[in-house]
Backbone bond lengths (Angstrom), bond angles and torsions (degrees), N, CA, C in turn:
res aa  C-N    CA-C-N  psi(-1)  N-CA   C-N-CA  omega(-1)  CA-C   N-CA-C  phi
1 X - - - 1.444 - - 1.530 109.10 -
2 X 1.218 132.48 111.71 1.337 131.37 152.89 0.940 121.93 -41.84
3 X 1.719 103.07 154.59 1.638 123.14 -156.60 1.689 97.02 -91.97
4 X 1.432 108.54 113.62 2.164 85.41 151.04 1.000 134.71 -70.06
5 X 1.508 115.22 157.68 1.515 109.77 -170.14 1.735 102.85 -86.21
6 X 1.429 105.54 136.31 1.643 106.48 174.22 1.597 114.07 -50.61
7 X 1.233 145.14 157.92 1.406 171.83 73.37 0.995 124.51 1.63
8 X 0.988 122.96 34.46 1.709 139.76 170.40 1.043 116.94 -21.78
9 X 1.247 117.58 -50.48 1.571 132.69 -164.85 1.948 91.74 -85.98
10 X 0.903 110.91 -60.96 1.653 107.16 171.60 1.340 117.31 -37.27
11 X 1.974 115.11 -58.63 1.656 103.02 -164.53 1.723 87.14 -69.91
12 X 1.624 147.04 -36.86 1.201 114.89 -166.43 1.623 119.35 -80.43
13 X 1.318 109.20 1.67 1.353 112.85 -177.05 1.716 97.81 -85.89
14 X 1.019 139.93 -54.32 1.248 148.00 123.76 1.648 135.07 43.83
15 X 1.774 81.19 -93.60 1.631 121.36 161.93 1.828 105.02 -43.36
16 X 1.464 95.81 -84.61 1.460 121.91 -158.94 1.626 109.24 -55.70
17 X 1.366 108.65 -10.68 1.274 115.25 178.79 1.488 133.09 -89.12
18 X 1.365 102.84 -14.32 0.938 128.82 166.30 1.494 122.52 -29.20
19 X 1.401 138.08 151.35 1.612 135.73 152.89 1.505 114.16 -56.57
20 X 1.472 130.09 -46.68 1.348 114.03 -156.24 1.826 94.13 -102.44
21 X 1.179 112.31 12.89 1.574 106.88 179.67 1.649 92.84 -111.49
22 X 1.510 111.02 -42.23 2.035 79.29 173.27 1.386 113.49 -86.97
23 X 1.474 117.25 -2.27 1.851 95.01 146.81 1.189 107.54 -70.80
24 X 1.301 153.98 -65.22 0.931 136.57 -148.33 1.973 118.56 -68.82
25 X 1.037 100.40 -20.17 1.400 120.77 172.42 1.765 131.42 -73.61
26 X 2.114 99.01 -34.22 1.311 118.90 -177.73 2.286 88.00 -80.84
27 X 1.500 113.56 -46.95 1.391 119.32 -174.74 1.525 107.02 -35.71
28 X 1.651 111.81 -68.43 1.104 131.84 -179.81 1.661 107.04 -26.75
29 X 1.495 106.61 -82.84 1.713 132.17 -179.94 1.335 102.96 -38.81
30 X 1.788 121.64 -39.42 1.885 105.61 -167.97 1.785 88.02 -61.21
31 X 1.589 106.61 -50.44 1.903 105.54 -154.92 1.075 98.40 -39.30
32 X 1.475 116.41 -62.55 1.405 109.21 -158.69 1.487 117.29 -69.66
33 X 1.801 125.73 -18.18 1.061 90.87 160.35 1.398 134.57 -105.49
34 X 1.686 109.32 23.61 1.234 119.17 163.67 1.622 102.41 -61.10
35 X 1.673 121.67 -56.90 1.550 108.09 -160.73 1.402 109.23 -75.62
36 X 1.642 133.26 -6.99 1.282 127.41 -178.48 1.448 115.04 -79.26
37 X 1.650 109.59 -22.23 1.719 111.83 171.77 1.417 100.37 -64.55
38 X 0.863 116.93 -56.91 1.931 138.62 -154.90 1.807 96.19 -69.08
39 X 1.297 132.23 -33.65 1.226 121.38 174.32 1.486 130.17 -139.46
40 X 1.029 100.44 3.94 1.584 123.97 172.35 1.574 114.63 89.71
41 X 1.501 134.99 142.84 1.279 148.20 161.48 2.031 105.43 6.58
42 X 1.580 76.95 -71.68 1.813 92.93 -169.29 1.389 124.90 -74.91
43 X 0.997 96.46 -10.27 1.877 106.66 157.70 1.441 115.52 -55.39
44 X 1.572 108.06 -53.44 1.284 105.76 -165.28 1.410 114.63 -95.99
45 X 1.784 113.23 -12.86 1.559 128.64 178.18 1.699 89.34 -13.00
46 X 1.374 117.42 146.85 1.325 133.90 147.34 2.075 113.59 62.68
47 X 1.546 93.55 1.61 1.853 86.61 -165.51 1.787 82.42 -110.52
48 X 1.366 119.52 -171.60 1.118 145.84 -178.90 1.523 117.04 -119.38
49 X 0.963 115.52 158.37 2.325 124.70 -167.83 1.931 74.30 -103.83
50 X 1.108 106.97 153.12 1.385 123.89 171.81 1.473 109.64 -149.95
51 X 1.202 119.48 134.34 1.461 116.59 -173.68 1.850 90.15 -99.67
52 X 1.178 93.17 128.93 1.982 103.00 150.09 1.045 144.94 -15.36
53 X 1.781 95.88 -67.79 1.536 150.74 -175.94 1.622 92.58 -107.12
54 X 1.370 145.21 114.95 1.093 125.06 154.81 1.734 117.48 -74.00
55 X 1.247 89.67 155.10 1.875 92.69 178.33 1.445 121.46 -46.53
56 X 1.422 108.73 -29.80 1.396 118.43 -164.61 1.785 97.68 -74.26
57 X 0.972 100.18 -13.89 1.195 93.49 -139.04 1.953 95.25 -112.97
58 X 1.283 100.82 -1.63 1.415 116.14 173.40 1.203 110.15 117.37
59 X 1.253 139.54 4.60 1.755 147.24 -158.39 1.541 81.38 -95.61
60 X 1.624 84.45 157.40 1.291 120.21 -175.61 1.936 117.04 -100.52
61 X 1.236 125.63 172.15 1.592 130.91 166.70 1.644 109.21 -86.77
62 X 1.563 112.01 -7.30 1.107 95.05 -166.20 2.162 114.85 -91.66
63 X 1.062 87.42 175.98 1.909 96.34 -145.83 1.685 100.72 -66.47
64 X 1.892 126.16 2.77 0.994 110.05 175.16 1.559 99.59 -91.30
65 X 1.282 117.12 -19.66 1.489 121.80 -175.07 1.563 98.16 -92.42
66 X 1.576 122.70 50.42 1.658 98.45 171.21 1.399 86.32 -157.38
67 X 1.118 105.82 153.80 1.949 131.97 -176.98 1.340 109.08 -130.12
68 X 1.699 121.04 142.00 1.654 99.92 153.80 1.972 100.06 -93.72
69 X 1.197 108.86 142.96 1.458 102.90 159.02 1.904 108.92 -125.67
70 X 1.337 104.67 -167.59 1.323 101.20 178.99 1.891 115.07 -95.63
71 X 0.983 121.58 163.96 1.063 117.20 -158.42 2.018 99.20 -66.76
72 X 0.715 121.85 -16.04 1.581 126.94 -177.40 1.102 101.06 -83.27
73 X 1.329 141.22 -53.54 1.342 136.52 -142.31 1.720 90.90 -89.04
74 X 1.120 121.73 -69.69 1.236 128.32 157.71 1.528 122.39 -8.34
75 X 1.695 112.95 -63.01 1.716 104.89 155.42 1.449 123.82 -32.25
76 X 1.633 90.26 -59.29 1.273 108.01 -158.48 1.440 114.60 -58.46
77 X 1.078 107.32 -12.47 1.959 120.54 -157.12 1.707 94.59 -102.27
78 X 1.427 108.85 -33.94 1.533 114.24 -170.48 1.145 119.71 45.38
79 X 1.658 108.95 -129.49 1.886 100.95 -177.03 0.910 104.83 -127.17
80 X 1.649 125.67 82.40 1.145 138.96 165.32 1.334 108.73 -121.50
């Protein structure tokens, strides 16, 4: 029996459509554009919003719970 070809574009149309992925997606977008009012575009050019507190974990969007770091350190820090 031949193989079908996957739908790539389907399972991510799919996925991303989801309820708890465009919350989690709309969460993301407020941080970052909470810290781009607060320090301008080019502050954050190329770095990442990092929460403190991660969300999962009960943290909040608001600007005492947010950092820019660089995209490494940020891995590195994960969700702790």
């Amino acid at each position: 029996m031949p193989k079908r070809k996957r739908d790539y574009k389907k399972e991510y149309r799919d996925y991303h459509s989801k309820p708890e992925q465009i919350a989690n997606r709309s969460s993301r977008n407020k941080a970052r554009r909470t810290m781009e009012k607060e320090l301008g575009k080019s502050a954050i050019a190329g770095k990442e919003i990092d929460h403190k507190k991660p969300l999962s974990k009960g943290g909040s969007n608001s600007r005492s719970n947010l950092q820019v770091m660089s995209k490494t350190a940020n891995r590195k820090k994960g969700n702790k």
